[in-house]
C-alpha positions in Angstrom: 88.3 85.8 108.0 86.7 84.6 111.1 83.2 85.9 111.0 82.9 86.6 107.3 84.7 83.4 106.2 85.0 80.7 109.1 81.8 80.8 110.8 79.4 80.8 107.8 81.7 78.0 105.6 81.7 75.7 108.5 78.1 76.8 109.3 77.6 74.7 106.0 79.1 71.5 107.1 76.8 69.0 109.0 78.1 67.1 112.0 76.7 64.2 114.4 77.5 64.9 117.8 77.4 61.6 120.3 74.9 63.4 122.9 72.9 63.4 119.9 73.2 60.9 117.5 70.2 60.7 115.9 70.7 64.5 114.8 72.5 66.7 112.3 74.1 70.5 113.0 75.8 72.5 111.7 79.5 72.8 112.5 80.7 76.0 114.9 83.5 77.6 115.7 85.9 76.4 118.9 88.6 79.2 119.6 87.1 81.5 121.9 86.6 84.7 120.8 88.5 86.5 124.0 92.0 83.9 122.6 91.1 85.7 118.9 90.9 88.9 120.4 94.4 88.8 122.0 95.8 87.0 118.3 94.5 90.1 116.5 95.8 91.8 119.3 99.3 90.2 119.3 99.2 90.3 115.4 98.4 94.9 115.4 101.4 95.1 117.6 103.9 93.7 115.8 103.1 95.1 112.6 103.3 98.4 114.7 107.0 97.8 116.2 107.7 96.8 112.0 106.4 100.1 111.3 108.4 101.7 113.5 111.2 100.3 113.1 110.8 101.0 109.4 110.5 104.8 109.3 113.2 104.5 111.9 115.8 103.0 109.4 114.0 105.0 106.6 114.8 109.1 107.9 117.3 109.8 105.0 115.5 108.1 102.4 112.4 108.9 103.2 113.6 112.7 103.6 114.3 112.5 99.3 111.3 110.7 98.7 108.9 112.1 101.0 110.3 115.1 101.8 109.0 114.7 105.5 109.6 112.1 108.8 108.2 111.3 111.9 111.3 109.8 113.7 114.0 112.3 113.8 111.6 115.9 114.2 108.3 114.9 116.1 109.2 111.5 118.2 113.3 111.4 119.4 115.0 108.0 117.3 115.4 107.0 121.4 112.0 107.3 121.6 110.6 105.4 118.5 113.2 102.3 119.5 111.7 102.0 122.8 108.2 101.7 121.5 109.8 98.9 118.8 110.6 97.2 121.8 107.3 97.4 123.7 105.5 96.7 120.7 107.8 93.7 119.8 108.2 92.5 123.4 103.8 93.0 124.3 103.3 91.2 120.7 105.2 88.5 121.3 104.1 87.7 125.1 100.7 88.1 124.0 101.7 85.3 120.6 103.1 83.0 123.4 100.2 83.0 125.9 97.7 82.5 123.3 99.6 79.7 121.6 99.6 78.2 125.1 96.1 78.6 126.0 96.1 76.5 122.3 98.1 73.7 123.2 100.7 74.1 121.3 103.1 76.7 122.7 105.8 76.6 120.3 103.7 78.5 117.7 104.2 81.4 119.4 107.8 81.1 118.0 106.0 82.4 115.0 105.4 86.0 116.2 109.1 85.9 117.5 110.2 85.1 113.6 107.9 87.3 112.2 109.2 90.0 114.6 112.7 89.5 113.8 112.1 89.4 109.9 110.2 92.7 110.3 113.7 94.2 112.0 115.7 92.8 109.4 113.4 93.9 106.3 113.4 97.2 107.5 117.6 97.0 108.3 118.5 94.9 105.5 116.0 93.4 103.2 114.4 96.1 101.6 117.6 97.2 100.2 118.0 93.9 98.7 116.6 93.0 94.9 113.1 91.7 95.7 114.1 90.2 98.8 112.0 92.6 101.0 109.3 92.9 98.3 108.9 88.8 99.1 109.2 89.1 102.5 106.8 91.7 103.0 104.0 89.7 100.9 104.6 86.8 102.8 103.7 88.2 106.3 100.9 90.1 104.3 99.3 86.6 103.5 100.0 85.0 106.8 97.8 87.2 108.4 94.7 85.6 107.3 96.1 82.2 107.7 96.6 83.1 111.5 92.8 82.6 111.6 93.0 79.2 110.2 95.7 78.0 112.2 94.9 78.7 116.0 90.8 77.7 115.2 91.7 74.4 113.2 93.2 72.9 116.8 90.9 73.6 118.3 87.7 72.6 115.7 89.7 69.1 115.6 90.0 68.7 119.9 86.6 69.4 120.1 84.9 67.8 117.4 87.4 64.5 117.8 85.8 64.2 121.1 82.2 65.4 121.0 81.2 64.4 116.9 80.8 60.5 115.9 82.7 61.3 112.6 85.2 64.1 111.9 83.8 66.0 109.0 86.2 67.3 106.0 86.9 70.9 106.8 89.5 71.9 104.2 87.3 74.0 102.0 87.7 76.4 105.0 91.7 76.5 104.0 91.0 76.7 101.0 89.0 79.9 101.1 91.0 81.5 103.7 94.1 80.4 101.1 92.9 82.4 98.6 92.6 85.1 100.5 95.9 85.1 101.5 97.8 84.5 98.0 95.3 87.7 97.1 97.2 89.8 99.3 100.3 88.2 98.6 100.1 89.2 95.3 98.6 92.6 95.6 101.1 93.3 98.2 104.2 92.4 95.6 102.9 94.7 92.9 102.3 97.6 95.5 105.6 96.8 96.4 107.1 97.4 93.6 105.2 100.3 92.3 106.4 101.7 95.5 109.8 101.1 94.6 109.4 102.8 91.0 108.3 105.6 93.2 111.1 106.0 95.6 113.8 105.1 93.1 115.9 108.8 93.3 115.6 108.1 97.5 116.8 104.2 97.0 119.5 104.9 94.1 120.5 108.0 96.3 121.9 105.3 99.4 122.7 102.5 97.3 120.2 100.2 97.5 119.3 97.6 95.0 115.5 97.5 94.7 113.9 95.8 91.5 113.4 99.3 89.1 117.4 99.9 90.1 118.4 96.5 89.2 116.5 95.8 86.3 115.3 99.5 85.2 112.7 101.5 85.5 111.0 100.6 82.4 111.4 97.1 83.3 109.8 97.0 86.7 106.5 98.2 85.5 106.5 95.5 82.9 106.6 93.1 86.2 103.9 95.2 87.9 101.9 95.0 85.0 102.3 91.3 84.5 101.6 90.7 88.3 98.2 92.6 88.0 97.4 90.8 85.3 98.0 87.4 86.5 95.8 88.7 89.4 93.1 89.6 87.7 93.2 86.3 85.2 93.7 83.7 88.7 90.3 85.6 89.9 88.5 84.9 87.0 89.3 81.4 87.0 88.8 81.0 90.5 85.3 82.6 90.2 84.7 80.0 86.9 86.1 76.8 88.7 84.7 77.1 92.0 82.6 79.9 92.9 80.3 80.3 89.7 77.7 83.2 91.3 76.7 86.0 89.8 77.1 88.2 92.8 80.7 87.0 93.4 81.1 87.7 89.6 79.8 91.6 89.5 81.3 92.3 92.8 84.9 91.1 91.2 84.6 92.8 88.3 83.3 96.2 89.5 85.5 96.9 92.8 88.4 94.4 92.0 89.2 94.2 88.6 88.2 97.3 87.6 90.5 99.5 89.6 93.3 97.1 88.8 93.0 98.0 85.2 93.2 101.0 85.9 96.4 100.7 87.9 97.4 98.9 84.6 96.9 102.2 83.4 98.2 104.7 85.6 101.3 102.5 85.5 102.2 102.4 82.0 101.6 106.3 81.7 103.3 107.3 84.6 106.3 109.8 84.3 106.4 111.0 87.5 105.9 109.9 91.4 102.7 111.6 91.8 100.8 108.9 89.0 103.0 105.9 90.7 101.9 107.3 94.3 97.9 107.4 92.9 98.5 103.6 91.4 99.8 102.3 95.0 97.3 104.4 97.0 94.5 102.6 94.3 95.9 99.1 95.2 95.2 99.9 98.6 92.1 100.5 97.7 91.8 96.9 95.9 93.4 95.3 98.9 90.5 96.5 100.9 87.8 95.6 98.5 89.5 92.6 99.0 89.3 92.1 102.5 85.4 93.0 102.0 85.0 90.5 99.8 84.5 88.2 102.5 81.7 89.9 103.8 80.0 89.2 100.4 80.8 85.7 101.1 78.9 85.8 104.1 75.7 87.5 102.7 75.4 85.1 100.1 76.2 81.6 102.5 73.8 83.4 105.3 70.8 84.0 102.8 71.7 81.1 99.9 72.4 83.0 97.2 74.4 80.8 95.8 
């Protein structure tokens, strides 16, 4: 989001700076790059201690549905809590001290929160109908928007000061935005297909997850729809305010295409091992994704627009 989105948008937008008024350049980015090394930093560590703290709560579940664990046989539950903790406790230090460096220490709060949901989906949540689901595609999407919000202080100190007018730079949230409802979505249906696929392990300890709620049957009907609303918001996107043909065969090709096919997979599956290829294919879309800002920056860099 930073170097494939940020830096080429904004590269886009023209600014007069007062030591030279006379001249136009091109905006840049403000948040140094060692303060966005410890955010990504802060960011992979507490999405570690949620991982851990998930297979932690998950051994007897994950025992029917997997038929294997980590925590339990090859790292001691002892063990795997006190690298929650260090991951938790490093990840949010690190949160603070950048949001400090910032100016605006209190939105290291946010890494605390997100830290604590993380325990609680993984304690409570998940076994709750759609609860988890949400709050697991929620602190999917807020990754991206972590870019947005720790370099739009500090675009605005410096630009406030240095630049005779403050240019308009909310096309960069709204890019980064759609990113992040991209993988709030994608993250929801693979969710759920993941539930379809665990549903003897979740029915087997109680928990109500959306196929044991609302059936089986039922559930892929809201996978299905969710893919499909996907796949129709990116096509209207791409008509309304991207318009390339690039953009357009890159969609179509390594976005859409596999999510038809998860369509697919979905409605024919009978068994976990076709719901496990349809969530391990979403991955896969969720990455192509991701590298869809790097066609964003190919075509901004060269004008291929």
């Amino acid at each position: 989001m930073r170097y494939a989105i940020l830096e080429p948008v904004l590269s886009k937008i023209g600014v007069i700076l007062r030591q030279a008024p006379g001249e136009e350049v091109p905006m840049v980015l403000q948040f140094p790059w060692y303060d966005f090394m410890l955010l990504v930093a802060a960011t992979v560590l507490i999405a570690a201690g949620g991982y851990v703290i998930n297979d932690y709560f998950d051994i007897k579940t994950d025992l029917i549905n997997k038929g294997t664990v980590i925590v339990g046989t090859k790292i001691p539950r002892r063990i795997a809590m006190m690298w929650h903790n260090v991951f938790n406790i490093t990840g949010i230090s690190v949160g603070f001290y950048i949001s400090w460096k910032a100016g605006y220490v209190w939105l290291g709060a946010l890494f605390f929160v997100v830290s604590g949901l993380l325990y609680f989906y993984s304690a409570s949540y998940k076994r709750q109908f759609l609860i988890g689901n949400l709050v697991v595609a929620i602190l999917t999407a807020m990754v991206p928007l972590l870019v947005v919000v720790y370099e739009w202080p500090a675009l605005y100190k410096y630009y406030i000061v240095n630049a005779l007018t403050l240019p308009d730079i909310n096309i960069v949230l709204y890019w980064v935005g759609g990113f992040a409802f991209f993988a709030f979505l994608t993250t929801l249906t693979r969710e759920i297909i993941k539930d379809i696929e665990d549903f003897e392990g979740d029915i087997a300890y109680g928990r109500n997850t959306v196929p044991i709620v609302i059936g089986v049957l039922s559930a892929k009907i809201v996978s299905v729809i969710l893919v499909i609303i996907t796949i129709t918001l990116l096509y209207l996107t791409w008509y309304f305010f991207i318009n390339d043909t690039i953009t357009l065969i890159y969609l179509s090709v390594a976005i859409v295409l596999p999510l038809l096919y998860i369509i697919y997979q979905v409605i024919i599956s009978s068994n976990r091992k076709q719901l496990h290829k349809a969530s391990s294919i979403m991955k896969v879309v969720m990455l192509t994704g991701i590298l869809y800002s790097v066609v964003v920056k190919v075509i901004l860099t060269w004008n291929l627009f």
